[in-house]
C-alpha positions as a Markdown table, in Angstrom:
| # | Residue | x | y | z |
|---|---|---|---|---|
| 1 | Unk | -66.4 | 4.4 | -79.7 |
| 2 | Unk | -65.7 | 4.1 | -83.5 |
| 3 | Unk | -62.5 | 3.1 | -85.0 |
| 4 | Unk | -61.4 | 6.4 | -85.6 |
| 5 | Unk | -61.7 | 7.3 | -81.9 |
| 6 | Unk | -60.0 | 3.8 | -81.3 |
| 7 | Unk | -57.0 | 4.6 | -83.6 |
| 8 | Unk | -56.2 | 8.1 | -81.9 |
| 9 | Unk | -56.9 | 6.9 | -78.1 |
| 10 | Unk | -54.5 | 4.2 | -79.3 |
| 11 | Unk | -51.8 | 6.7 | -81.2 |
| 12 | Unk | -51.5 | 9.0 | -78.2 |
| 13 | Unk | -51.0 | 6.4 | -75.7 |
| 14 | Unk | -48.1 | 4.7 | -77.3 |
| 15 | Unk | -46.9 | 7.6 | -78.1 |
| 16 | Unk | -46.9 | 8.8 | -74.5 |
| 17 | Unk | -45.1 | 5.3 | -73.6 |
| 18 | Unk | -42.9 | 5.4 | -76.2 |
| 19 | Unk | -41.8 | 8.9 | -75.7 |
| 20 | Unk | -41.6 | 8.4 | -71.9 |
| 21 | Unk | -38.8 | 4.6 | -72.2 |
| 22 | Unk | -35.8 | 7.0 | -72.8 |
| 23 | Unk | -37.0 | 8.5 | -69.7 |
| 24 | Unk | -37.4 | 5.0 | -67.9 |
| 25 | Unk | -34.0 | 3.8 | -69.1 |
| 26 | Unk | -32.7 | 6.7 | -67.2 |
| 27 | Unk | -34.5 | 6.0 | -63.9 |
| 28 | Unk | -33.3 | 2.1 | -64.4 |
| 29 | Unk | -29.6 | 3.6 | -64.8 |
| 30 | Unk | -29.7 | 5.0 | -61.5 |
| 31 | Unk | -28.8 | 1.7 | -59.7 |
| 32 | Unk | -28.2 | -1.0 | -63.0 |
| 33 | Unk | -25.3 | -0.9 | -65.8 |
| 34 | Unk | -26.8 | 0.1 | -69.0 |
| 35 | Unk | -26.4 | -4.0 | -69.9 |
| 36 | Unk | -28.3 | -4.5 | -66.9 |
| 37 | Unk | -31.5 | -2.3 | -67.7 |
| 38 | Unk | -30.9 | -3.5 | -71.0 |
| 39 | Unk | -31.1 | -7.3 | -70.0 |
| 40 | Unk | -33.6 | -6.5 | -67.6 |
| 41 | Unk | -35.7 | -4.6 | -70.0 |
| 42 | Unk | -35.9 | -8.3 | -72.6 |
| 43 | Unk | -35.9 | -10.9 | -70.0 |
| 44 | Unk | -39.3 | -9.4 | -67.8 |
| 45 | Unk | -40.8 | -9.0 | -71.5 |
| 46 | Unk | -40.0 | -12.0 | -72.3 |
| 47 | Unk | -41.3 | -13.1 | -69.2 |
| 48 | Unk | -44.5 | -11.0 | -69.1 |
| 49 | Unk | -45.1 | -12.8 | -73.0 |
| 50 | Unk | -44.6 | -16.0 | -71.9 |
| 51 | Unk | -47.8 | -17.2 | -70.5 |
| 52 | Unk | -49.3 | -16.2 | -73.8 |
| 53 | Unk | -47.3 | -19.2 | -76.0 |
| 54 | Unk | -50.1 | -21.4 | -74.4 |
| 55 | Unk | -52.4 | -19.9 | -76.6 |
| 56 | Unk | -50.1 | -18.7 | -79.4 |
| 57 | Unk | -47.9 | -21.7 | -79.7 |
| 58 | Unk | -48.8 | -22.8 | -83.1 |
| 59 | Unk | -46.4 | -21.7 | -85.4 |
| 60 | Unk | -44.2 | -23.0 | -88.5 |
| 61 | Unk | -41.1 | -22.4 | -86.9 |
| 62 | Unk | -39.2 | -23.2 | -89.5 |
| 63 | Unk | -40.7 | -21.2 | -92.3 |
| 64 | Unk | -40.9 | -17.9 | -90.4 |
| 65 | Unk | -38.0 | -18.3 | -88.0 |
| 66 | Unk | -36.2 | -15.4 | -90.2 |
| 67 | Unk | -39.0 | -12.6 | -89.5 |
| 68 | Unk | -39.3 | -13.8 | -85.7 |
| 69 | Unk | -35.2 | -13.3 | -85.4 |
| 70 | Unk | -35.2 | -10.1 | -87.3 |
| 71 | Unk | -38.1 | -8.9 | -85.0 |
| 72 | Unk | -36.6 | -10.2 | -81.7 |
| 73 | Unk | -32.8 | -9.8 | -82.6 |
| 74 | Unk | -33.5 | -6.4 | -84.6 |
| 75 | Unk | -36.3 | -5.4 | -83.0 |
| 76 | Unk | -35.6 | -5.6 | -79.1 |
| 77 | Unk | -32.1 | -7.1 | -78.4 |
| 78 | Unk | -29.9 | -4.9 | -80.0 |
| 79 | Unk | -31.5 | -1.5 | -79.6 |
| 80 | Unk | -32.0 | -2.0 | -75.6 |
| 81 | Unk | -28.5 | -2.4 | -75.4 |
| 82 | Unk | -27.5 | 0.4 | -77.7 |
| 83 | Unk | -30.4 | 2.8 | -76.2 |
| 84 | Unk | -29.2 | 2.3 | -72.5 |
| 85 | Unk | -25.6 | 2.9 | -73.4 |
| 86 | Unk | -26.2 | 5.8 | -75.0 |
| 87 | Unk | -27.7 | 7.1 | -72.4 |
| 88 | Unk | -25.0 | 6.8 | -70.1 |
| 89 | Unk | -22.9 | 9.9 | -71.8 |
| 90 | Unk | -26.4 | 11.8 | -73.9 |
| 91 | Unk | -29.5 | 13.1 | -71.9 |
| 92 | Unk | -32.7 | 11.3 | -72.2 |
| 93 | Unk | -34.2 | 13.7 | -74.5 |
| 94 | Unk | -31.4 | 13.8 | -77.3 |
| 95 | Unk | -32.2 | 10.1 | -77.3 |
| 96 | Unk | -35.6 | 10.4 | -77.8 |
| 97 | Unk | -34.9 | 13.4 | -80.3 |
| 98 | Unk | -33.1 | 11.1 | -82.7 |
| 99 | Unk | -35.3 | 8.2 | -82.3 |
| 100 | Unk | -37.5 | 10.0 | -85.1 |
| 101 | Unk | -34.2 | 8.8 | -87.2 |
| 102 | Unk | -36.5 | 5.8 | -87.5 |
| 103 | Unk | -38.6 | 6.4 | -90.8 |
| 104 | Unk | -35.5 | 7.5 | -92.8 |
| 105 | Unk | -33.8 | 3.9 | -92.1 |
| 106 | Unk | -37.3 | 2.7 | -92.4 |
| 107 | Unk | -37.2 | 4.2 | -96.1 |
| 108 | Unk | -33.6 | 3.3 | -97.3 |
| 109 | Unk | -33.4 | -0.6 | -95.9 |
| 110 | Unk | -36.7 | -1.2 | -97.6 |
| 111 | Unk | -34.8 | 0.5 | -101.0 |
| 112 | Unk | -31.6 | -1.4 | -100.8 |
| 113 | Unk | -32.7 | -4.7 | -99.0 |
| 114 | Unk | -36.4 | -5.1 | -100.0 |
| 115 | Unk | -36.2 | -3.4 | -103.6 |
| 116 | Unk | -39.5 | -1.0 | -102.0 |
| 117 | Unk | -39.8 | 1.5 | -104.5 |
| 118 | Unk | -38.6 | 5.4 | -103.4 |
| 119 | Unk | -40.6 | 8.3 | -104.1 |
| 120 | Unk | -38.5 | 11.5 | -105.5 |
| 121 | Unk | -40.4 | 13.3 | -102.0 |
| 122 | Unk | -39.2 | 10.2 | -100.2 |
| 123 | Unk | -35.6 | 10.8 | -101.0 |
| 124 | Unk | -35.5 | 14.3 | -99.9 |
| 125 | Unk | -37.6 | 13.9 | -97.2 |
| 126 | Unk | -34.7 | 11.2 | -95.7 |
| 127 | Unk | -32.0 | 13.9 | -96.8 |
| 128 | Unk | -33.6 | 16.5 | -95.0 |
| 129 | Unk | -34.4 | 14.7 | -91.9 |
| 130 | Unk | -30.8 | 13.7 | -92.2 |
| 131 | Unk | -29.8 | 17.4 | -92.5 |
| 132 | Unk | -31.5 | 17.9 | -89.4 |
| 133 | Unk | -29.7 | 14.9 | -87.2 |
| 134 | Unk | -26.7 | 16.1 | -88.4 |
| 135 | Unk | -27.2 | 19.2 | -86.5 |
| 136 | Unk | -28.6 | 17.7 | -84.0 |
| 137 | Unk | -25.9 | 15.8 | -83.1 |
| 138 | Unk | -23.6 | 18.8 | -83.5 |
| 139 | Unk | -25.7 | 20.6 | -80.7 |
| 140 | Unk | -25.4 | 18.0 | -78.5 |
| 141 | Unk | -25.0 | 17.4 | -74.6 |
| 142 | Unk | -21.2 | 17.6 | -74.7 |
| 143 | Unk | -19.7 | 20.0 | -75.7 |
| 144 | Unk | -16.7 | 19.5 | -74.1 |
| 145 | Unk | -16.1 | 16.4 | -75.7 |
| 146 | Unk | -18.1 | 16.4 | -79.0 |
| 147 | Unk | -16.2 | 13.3 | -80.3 |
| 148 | Unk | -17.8 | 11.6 | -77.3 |
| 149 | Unk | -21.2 | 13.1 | -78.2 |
| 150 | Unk | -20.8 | 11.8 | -81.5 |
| 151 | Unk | -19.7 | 8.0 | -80.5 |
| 152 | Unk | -23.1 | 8.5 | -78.3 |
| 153 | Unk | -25.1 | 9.2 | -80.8 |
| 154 | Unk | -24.6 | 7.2 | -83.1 |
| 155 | Unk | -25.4 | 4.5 | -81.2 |
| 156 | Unk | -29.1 | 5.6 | -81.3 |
| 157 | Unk | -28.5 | 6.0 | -84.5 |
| 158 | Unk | -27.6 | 2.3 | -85.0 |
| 159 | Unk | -30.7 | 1.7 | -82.7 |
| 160 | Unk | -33.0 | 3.1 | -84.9 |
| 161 | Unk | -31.2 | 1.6 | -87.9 |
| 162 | Unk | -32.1 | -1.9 | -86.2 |
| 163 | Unk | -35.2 | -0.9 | -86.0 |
| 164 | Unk | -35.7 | -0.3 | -89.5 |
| 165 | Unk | -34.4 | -3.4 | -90.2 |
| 166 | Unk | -37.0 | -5.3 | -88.0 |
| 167 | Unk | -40.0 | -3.1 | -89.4 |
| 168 | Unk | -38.7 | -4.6 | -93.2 |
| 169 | Unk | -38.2 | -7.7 | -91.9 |
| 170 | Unk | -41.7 | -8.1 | -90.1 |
| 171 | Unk | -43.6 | -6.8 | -93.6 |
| 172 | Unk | -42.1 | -9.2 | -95.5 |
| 173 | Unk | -41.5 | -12.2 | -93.6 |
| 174 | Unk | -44.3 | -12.1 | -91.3 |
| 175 | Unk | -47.7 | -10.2 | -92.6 |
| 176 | Unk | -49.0 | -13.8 | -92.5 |
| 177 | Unk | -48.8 | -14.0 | -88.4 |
| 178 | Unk | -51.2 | -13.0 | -85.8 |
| 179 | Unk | -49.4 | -10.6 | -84.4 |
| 180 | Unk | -49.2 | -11.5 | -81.0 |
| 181 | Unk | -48.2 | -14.6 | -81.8 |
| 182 | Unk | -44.8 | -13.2 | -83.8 |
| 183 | Unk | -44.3 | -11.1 | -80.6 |
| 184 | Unk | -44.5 | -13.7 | -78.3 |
| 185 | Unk | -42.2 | -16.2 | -80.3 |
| 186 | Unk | -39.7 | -13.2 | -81.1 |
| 187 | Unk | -39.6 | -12.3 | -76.8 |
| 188 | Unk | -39.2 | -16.4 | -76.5 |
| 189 | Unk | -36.5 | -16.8 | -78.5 |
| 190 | Unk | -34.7 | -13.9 | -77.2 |
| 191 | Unk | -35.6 | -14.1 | -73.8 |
| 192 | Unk | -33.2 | -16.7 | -72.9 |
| 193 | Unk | -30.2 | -15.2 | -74.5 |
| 194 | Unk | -30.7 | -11.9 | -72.2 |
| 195 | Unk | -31.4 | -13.6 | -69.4 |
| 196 | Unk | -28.2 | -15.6 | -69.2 |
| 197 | Unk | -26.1 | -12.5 | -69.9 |
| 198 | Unk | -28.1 | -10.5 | -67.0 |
| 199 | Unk | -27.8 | -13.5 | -64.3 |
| 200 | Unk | -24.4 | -14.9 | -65.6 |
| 201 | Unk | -22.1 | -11.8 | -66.6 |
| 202 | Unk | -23.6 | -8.7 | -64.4 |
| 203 | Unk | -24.2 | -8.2 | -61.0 |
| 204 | Unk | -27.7 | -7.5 | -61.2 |
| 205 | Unk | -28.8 | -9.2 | -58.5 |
| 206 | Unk | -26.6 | -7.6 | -56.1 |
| 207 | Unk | -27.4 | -3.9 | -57.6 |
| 208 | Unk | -31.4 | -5.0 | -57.1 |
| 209 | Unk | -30.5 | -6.2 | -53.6 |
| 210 | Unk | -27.8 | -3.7 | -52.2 |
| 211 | Unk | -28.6 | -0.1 | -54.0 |
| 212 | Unk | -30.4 | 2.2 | -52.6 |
| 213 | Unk | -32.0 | 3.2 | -55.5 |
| 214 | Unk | -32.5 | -1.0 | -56.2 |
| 215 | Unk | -36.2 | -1.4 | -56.5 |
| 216 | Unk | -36.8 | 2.3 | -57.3 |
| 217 | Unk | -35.1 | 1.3 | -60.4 |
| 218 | Unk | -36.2 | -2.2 | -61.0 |
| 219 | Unk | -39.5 | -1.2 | -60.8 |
| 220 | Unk | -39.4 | 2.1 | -63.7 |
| 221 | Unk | -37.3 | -1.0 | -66.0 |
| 222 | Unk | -40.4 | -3.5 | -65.5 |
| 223 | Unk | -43.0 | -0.7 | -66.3 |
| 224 | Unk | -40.6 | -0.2 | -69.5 |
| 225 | Unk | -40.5 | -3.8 | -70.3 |
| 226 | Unk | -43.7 | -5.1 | -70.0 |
| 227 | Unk | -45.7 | -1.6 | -71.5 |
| 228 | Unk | -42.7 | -0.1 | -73.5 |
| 229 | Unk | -41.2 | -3.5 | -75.5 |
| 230 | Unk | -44.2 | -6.3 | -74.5 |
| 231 | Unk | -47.5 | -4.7 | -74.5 |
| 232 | Unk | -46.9 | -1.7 | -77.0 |
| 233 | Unk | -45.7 | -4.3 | -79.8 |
| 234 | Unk | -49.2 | -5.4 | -79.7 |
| 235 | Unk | -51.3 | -2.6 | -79.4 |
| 236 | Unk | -48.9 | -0.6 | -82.6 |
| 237 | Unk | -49.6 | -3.9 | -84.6 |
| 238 | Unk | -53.3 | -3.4 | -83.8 |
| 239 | Unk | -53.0 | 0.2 | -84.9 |
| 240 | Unk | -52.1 | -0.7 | -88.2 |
| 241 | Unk | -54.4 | -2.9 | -88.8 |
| 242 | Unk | -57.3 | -0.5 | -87.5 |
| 243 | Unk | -55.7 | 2.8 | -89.3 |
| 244 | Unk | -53.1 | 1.2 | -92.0 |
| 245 | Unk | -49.3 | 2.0 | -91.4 |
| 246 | Unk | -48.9 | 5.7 | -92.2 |
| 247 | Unk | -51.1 | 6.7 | -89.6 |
| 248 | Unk | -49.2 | 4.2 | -87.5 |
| 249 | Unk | -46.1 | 6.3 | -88.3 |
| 250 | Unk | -47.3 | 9.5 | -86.6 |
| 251 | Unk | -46.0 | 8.2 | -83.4 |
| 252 | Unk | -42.9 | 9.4 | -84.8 |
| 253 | Unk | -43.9 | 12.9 | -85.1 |
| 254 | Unk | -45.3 | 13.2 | -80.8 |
| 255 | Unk | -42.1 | 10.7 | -79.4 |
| 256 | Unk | -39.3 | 13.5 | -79.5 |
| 257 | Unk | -42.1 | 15.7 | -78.3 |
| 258 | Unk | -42.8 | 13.6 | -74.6 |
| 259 | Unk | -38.8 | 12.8 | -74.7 |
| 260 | Unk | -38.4 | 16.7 | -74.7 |
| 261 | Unk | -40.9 | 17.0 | -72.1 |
| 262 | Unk | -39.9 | 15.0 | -69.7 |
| 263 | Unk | -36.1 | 15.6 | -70.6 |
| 264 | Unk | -37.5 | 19.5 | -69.4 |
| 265 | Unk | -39.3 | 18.1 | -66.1 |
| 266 | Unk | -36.3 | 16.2 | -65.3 |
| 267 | Unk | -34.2 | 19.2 | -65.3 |
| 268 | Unk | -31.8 | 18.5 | -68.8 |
| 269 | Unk | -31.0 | 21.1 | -70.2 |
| 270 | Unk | -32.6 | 21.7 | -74.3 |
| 271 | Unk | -32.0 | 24.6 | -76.3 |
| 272 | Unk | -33.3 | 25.9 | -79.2 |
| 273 | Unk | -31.2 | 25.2 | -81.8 |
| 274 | Unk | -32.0 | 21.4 | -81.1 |
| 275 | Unk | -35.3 | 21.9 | -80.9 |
| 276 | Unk | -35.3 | 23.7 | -84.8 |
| 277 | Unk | -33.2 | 20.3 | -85.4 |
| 278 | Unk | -35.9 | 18.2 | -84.3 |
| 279 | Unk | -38.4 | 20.0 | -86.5 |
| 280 | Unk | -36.4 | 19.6 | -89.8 |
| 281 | Unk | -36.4 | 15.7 | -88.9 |
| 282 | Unk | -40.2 | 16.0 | -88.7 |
| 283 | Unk | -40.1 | 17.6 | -91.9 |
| 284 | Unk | -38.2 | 15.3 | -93.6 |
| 285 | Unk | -40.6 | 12.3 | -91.6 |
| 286 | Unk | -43.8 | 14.1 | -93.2 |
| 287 | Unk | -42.2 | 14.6 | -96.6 |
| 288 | Unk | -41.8 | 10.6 | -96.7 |
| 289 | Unk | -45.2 | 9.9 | -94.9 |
| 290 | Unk | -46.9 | 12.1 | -97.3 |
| 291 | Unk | -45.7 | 10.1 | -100.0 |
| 292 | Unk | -46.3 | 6.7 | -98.5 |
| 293 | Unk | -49.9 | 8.3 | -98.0 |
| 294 | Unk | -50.5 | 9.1 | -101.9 |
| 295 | Unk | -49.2 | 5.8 | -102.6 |
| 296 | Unk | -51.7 | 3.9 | -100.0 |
| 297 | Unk | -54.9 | 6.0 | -101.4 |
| 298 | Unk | -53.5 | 5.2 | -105.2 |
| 299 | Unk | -52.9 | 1.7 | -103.9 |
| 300 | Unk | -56.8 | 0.9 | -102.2 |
């Protein structure tokens, strides 16, 4: 199999993981707290990574102790939190629909924190696909309540916004790294902090132990932890380094499509007008990839 073969196989299997956590988070909620599945979700990672430091111990801690925080703190901690309690009040699917928020943080962190240069395409590609959450968020779940909706949603939104800080944060402090050895320093150093939330603030071992639904739902959060947060990280780093990182970025444009799809096979209900929301955020995701694109080819 050549690389190109590689880097597609590759593409559309994280993007079928990917696309399928927001449905995983769900399953975990049936029996956890969202800080629960959230805790869960870092400490079996963290877990999962940890008989890799055997190998992967050598590090300069010191010098790249920024990038590993941004990419564990950034990267994992905060959005599992944010992502699960989101989900408690917005479907699975809206979740996933406004992950593709991603690329336009991506864009404007690099601008203001990094001093990345912006493309005029760039810039209206991020106000369209900003255009497009807007709506989005107007046609959400609730519309009983849409200041709720709102509140809900822009926690993903803040999600996503961490995540754009980590993907900055990993090009410029940590390009050096192997990296699985900056994934499984970032899982070690947050590992700890989740786990002594999970076993010394929740009740999760009684909801493991006691709900029906216990294991059921321990066992969809382990499948999201150790392929969704531990494994994937590895593979999406490989995928960049196979394909470069625009082609990387077109898991952005098939996530919302699996969240949609299961959010459908789940019985949520979608209607159109979000799903003409979620294309104009695609728009707006292949206006700025284009551009990043041009730039690589004019770059090489």
């Amino acid at each position: 199999m050549n690389n190109k073969a590689i880097s597609w196989t590759i593409l559309i299997a994280l993007s079928l993981v990917w696309g399928s956590s927001f449905m995983l988070m769900k399953q975990g909620l049936r029996a956890f707290t969202s800080d629960e599945v959230a805790g869960l979700r870092i400490t079996i990672a963290s877990a999962f990574m940890l008989p890799f430091l055997i190998k992967h111990y050598k590090i300069e801690l010191k010098k790249n102790l920024v990038g590993l925080l941004l990419m564990g703190v950034f990267g994992n901690l905060i959005p599992a939190f944010l992502f699960t309690k989101a989900e408690t009040q917005i479907s699975s699917s809206l979740t996933g629909m406004l992950n593709a928020l991603t690329p336009m943080f991506t864009i404007l962190v690099g601008m203001i924190a990094f001093n990345h240069k912006i493309s005029k395409n760039q810039i209206i590609g991020v106000l369209i696909g900003f255009i497009g959450a807007i709506a989005l968020v107007a046609l959400g779940d609730n519309k009983e309540d849409q200041t709720k909706n709102i509140m809900y949603c822009l926690l993903v939104a803040a999600a996503t916004l961490c995540y754009a800080i980590s993907v900055n944060g990993i090009k410029a402090y940590l390009g050096h790294v192997n990296s699985l050895t900056a994934t499984v320093w970032s899982f070690t150093l947050i590992g700890p902090v989740a786990a002594i939330y999970l076993f010394g603030f929740t009740d999760v071992v009684a909801h493991a132990t006691q709900h029906p639904e216990g294991m059921r739902s321990l066992g969809f959060v382990s499948i999201l932890a150790i392929v969704g947060s531990a494994l994937s990280v590895v593979i999406y780093n490989t995928l960049i380094k196979l394909s470069g990182t625009v082609f990387a970025a077109s898991c952005t444009y098939l996530i919302p499509i699996v969240a949609i799809g299961w959010g459908l096979f789940d019985g949520e209900i979608i209607n159109l007008f979000q799903v003409l929301a979620v294309i104009v955020i695609i728009t707006g995701i292949w206006m700025i990839n284009s551009s990043a694109k041009a730039s690589e080819k004019k770059g090489s």
